[in-house]
N, CA, C and O atoms as a CHARMM CRD file, in Angstrom:
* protein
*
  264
    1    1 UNK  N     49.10200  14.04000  11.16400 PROA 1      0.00000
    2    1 UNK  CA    50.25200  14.61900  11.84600 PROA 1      0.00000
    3    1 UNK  C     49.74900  15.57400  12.92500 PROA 1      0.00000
    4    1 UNK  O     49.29700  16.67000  12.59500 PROA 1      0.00000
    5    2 UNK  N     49.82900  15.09300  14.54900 PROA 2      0.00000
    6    2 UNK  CA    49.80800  16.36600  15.53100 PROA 2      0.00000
    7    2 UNK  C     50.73900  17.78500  15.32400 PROA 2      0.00000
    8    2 UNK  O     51.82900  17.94600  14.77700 PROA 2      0.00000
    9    3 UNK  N     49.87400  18.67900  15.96500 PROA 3      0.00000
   10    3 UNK  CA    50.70800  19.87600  15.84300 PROA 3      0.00000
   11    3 UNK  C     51.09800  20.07300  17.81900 PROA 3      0.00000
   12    3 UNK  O     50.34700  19.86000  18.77100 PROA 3      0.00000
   13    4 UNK  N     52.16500  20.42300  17.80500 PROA 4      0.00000
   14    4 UNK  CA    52.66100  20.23300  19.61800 PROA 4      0.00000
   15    4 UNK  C     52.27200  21.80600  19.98900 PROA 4      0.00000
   16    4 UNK  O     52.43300  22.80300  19.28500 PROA 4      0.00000
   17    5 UNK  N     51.77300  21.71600  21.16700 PROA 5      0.00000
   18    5 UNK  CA    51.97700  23.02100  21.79500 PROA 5      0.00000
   19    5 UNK  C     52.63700  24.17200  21.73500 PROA 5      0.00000
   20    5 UNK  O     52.22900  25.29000  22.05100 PROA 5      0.00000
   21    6 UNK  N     54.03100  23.74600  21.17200 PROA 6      0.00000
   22    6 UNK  CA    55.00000  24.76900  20.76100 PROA 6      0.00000
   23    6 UNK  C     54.96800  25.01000  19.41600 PROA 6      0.00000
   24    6 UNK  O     55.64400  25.92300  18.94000 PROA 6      0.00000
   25    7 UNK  N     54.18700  24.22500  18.65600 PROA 7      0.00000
   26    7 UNK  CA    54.32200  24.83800  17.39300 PROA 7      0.00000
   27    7 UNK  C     52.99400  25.67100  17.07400 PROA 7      0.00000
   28    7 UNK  O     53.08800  26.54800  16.21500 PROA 7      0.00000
   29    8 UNK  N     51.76300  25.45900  17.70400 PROA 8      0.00000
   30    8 UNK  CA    50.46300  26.35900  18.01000 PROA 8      0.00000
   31    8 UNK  C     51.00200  27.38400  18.19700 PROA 8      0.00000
   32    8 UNK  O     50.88200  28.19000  17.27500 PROA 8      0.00000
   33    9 UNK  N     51.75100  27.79500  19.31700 PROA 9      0.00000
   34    9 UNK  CA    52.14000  28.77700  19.95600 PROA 9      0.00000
   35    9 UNK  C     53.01100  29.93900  18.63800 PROA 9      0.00000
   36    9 UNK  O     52.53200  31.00200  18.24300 PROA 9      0.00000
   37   10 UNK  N     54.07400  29.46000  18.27900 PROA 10     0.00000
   38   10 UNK  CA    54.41800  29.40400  17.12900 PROA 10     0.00000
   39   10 UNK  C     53.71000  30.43000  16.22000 PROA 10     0.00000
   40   10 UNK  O     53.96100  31.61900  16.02000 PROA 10     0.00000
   41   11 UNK  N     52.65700  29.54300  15.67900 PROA 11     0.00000
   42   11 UNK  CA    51.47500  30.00000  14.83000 PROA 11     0.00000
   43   11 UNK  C     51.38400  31.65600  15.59600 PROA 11     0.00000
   44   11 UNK  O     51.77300  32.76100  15.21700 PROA 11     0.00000
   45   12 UNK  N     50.83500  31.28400  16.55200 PROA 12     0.00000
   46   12 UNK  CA    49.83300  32.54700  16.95700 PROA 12     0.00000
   47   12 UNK  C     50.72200  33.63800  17.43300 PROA 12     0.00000
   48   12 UNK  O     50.10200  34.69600  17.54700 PROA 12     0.00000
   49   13 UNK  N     52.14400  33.72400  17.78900 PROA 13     0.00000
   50   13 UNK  CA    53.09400  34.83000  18.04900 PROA 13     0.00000
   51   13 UNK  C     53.25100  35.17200  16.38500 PROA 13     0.00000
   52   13 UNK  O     53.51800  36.31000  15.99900 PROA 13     0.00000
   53   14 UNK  N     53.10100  34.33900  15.71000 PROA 14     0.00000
   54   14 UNK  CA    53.63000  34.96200  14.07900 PROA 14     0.00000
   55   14 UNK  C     52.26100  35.70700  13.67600 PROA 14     0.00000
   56   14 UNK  O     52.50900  36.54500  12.80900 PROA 14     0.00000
   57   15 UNK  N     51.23200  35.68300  13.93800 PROA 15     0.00000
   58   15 UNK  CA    49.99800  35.76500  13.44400 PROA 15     0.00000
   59   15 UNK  C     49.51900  37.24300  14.60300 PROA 15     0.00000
   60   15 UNK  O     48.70000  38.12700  14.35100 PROA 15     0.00000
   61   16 UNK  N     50.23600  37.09600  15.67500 PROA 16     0.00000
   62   16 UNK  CA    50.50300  38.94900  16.79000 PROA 16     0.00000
   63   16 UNK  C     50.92100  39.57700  15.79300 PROA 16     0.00000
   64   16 UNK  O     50.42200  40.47700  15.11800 PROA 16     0.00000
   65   17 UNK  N     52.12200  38.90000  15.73500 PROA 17     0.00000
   66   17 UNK  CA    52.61100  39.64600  15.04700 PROA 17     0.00000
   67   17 UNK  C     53.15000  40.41100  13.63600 PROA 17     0.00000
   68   17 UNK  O     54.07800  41.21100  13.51700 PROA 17     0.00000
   69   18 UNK  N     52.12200  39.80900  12.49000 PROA 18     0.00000
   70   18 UNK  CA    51.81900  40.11200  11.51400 PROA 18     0.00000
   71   18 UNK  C     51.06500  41.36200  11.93100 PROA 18     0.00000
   72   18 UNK  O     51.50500  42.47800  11.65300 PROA 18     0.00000
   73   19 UNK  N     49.64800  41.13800  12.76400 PROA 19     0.00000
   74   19 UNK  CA    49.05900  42.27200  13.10600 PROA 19     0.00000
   75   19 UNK  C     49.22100  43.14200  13.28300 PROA 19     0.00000
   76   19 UNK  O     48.48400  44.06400  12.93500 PROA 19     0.00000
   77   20 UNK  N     50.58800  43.28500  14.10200 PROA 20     0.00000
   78   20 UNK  CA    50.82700  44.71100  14.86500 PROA 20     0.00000
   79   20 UNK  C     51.99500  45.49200  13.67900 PROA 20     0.00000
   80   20 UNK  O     52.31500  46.68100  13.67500 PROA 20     0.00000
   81   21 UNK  N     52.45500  44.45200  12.76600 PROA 21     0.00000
   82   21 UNK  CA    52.85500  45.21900  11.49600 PROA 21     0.00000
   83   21 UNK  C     52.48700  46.03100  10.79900 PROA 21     0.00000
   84   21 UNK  O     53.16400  46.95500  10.34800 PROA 21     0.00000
   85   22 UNK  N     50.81400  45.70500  10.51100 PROA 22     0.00000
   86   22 UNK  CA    50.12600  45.72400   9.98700 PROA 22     0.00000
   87   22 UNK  C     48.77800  46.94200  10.21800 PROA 22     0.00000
   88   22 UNK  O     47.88700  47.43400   9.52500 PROA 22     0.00000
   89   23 UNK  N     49.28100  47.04400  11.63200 PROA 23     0.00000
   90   23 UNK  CA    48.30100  47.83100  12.15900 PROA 23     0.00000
   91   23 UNK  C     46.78900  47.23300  12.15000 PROA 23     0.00000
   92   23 UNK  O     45.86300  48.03600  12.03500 PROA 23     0.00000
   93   24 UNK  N     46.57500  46.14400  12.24400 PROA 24     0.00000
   94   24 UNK  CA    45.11300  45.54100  12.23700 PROA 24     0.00000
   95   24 UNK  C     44.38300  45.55000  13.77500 PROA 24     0.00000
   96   24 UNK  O     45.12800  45.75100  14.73400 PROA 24     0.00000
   97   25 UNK  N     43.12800  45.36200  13.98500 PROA 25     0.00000
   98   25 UNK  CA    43.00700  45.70700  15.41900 PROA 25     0.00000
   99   25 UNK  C     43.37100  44.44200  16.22000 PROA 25     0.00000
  100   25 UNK  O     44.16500  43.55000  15.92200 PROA 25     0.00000
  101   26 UNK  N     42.64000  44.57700  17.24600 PROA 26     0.00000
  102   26 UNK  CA    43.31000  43.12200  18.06900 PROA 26     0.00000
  103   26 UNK  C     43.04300  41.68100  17.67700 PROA 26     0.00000
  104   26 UNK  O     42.34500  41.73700  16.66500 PROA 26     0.00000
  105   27 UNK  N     43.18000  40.92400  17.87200 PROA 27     0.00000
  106   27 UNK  CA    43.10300  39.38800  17.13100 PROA 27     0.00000
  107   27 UNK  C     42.59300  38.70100  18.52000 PROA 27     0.00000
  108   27 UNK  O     42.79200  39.11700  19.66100 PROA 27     0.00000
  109   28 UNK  N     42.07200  37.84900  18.22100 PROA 28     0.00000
  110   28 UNK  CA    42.12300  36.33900  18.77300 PROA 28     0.00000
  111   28 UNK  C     42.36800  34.82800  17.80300 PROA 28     0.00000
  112   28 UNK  O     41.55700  34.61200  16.90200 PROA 28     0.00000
  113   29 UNK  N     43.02900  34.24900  17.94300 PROA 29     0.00000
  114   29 UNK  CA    43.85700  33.30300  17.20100 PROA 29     0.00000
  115   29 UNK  C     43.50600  31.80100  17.88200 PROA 29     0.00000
  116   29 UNK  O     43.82900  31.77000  19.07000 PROA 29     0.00000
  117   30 UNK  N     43.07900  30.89900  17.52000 PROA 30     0.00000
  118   30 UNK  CA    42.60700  29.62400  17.60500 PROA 30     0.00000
  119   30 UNK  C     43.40400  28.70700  16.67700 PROA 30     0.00000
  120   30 UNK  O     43.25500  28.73200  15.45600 PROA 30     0.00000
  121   31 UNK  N     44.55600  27.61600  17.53200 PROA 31     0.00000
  122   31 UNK  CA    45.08900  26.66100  16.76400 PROA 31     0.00000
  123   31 UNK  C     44.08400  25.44200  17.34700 PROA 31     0.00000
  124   31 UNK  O     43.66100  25.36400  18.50100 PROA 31     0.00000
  125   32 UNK  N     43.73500  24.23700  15.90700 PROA 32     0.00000
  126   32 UNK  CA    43.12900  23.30400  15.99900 PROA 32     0.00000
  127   32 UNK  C     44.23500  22.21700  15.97300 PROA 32     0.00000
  128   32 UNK  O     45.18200  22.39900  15.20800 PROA 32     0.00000
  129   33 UNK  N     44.20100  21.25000  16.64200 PROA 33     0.00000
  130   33 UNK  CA    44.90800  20.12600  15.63600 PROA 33     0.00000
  131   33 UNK  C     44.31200  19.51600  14.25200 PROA 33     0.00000
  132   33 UNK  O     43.70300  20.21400  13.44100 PROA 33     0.00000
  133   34 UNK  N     44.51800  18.37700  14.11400 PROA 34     0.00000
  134   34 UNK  CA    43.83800  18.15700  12.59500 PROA 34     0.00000
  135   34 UNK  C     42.58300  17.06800  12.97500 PROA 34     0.00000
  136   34 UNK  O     42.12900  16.25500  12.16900 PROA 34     0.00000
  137   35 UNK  N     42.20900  17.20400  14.13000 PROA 35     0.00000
  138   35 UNK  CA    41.07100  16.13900  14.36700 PROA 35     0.00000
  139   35 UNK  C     40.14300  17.33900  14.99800 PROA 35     0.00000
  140   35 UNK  O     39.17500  16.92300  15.63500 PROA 35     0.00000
  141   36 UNK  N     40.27800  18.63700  14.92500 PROA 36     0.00000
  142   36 UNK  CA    39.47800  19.49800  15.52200 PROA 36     0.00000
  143   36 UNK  C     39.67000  20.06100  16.99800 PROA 36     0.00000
  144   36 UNK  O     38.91000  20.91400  17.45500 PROA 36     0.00000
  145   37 UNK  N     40.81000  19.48800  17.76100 PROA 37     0.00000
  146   37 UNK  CA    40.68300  19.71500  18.92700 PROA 37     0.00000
  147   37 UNK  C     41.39700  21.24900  19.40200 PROA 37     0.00000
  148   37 UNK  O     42.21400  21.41000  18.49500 PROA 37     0.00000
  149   38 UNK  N     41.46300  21.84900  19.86300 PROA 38     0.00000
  150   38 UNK  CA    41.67300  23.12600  20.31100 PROA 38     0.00000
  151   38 UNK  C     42.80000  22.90200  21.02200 PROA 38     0.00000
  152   38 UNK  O     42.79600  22.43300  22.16000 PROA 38     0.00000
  153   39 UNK  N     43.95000  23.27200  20.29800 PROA 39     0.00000
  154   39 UNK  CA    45.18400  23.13100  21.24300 PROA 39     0.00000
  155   39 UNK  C     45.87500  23.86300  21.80300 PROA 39     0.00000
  156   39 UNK  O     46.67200  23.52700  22.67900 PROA 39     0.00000
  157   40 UNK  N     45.58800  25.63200  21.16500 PROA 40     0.00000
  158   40 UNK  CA    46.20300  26.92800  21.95900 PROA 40     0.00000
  159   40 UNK  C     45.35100  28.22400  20.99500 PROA 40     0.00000
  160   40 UNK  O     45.28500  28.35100  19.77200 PROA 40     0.00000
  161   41 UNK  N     44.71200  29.15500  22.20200 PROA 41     0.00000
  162   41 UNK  CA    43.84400  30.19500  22.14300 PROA 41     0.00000
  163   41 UNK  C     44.82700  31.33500  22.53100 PROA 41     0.00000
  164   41 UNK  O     45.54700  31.14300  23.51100 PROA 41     0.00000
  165   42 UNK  N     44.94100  32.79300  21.67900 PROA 42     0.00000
  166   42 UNK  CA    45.37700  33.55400  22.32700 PROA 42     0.00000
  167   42 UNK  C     44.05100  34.72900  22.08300 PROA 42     0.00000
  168   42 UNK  O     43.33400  34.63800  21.08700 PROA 42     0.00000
  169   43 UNK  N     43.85100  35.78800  23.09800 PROA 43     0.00000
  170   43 UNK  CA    42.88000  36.69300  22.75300 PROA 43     0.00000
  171   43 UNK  C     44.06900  38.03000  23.20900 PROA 43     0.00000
  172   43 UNK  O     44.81800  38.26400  24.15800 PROA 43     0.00000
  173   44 UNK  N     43.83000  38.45000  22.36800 PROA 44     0.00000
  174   44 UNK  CA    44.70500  40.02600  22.81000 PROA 44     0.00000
  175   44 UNK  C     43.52900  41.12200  23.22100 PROA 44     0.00000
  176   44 UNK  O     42.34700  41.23800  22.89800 PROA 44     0.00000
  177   45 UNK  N     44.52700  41.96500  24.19600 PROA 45     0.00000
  178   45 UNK  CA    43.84900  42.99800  25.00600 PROA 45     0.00000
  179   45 UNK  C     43.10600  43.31600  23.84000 PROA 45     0.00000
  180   45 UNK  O     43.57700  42.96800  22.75600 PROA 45     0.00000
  181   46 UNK  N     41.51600  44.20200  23.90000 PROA 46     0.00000
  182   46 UNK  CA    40.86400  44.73000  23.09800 PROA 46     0.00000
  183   46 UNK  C     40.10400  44.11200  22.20900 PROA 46     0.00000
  184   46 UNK  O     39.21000  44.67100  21.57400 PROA 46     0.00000
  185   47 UNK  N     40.57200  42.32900  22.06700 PROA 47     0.00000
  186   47 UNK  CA    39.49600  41.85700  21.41100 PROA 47     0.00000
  187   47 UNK  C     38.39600  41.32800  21.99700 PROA 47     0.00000
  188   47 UNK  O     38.31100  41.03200  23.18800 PROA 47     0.00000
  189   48 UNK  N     37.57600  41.21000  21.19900 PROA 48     0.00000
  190   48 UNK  CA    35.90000  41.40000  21.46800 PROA 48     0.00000
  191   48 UNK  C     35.57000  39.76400  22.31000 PROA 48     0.00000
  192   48 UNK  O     36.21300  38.74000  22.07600 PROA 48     0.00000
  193   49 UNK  N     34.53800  39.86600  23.20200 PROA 49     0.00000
  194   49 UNK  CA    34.61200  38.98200  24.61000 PROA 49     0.00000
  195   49 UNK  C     34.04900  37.56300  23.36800 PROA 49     0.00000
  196   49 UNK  O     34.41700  36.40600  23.57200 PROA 49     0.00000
  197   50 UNK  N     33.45800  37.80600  22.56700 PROA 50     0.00000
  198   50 UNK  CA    33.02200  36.53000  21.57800 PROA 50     0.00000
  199   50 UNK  C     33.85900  35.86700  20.74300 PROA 50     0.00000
  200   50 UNK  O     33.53200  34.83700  20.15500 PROA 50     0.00000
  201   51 UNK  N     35.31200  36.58500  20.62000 PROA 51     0.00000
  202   51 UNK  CA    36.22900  35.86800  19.23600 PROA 51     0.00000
  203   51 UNK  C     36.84900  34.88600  20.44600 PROA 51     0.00000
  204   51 UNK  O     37.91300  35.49600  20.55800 PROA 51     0.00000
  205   52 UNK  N     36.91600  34.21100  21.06300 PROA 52     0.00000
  206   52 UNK  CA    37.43200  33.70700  21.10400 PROA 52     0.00000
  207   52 UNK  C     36.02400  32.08100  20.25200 PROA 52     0.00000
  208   52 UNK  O     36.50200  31.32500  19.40700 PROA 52     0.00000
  209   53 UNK  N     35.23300  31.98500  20.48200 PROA 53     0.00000
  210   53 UNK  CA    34.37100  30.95000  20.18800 PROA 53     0.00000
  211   53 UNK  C     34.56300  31.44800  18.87400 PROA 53     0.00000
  212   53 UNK  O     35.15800  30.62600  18.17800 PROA 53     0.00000
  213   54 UNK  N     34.21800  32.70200  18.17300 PROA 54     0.00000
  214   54 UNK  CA    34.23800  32.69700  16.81500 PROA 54     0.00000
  215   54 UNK  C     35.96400  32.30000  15.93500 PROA 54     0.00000
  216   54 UNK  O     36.04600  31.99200  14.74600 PROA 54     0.00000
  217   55 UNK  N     37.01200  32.40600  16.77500 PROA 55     0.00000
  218   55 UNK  CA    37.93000  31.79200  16.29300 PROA 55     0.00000
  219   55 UNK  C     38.18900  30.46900  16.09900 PROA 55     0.00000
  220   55 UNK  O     38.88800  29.94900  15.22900 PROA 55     0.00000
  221   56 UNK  N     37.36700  29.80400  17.27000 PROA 56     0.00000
  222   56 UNK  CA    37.57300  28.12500  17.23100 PROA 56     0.00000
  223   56 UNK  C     36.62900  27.89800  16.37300 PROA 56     0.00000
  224   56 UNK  O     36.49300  26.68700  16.19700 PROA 56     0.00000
  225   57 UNK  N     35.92900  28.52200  15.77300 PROA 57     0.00000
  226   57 UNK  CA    34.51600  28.05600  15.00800 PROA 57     0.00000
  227   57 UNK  C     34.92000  28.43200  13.24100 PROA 57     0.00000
  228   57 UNK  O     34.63300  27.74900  12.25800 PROA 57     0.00000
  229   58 UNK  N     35.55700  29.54900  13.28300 PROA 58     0.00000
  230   58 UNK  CA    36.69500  29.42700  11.82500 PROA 58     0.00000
  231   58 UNK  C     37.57500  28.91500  11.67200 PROA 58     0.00000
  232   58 UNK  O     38.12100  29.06700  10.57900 PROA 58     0.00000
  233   59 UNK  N     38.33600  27.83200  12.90100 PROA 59     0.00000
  234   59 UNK  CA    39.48500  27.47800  12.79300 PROA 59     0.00000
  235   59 UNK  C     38.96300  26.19600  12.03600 PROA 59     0.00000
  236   59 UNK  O     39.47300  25.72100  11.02200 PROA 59     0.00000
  237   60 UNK  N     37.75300  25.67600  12.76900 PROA 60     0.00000
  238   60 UNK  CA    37.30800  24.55100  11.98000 PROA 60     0.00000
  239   60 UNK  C     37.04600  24.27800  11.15500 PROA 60     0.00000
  240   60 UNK  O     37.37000  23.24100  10.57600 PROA 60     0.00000
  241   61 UNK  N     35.89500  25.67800  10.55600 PROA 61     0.00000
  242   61 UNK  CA    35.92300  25.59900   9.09300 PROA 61     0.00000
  243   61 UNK  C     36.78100  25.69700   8.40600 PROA 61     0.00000
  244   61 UNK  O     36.65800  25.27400   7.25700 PROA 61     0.00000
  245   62 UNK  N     37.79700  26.19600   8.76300 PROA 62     0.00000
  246   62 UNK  CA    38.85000  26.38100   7.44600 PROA 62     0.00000
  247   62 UNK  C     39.65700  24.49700   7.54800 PROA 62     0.00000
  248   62 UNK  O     40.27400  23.99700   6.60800 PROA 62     0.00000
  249   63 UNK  N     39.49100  24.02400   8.45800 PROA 63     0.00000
  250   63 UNK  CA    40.58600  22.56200   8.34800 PROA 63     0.00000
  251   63 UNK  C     39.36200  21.10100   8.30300 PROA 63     0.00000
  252   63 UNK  O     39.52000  19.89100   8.45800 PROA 63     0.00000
  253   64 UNK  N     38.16400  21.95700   8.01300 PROA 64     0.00000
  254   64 UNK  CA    36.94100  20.89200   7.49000 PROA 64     0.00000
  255   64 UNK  C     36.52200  20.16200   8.76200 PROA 64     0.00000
  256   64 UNK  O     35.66900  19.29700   8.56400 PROA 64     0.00000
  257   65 UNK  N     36.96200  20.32500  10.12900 PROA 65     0.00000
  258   65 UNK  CA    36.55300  19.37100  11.26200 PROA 65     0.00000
  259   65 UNK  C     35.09500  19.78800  11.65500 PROA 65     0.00000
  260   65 UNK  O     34.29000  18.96600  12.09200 PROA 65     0.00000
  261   66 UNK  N     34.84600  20.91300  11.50200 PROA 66     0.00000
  262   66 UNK  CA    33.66200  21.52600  11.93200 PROA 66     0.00000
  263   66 UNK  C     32.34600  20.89300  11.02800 PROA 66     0.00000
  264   66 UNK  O     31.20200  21.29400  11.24200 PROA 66     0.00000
């Protein structure tokens, strides 16, 4: 099953915004589809210039494509 652009998106406004509930520091958020492909990156002000690769690189491990 693809995941569409709008539902990545989706993901990663719910996943802001858990954070900022939460008070956690800034995020970067990596949606995969289910074949590994990278379908929407968000990096928020303040996060570190490397999460964005380290997000696509846990996104994988966690959905086994990696």
């Amino acid at each position: 099953m693809a995941i569409t652009l709008e539902q990545a998106q989706g993901l990663i406004d719910g996943a802001v915004r858990y954070a900022a509930d939460n008070g956690l520091q800034p995020l970067t958020v990596a949606v995969l589809d289910p074949g590994g492909v990278l379908v929407a990156l968000a990096r928020q002000d303040g996060s570190g210039l490397l999460r964005p690769d380290l997000a696509v690189a846990k996104a994988g491990a966690c959905s086994g494509s990696e």
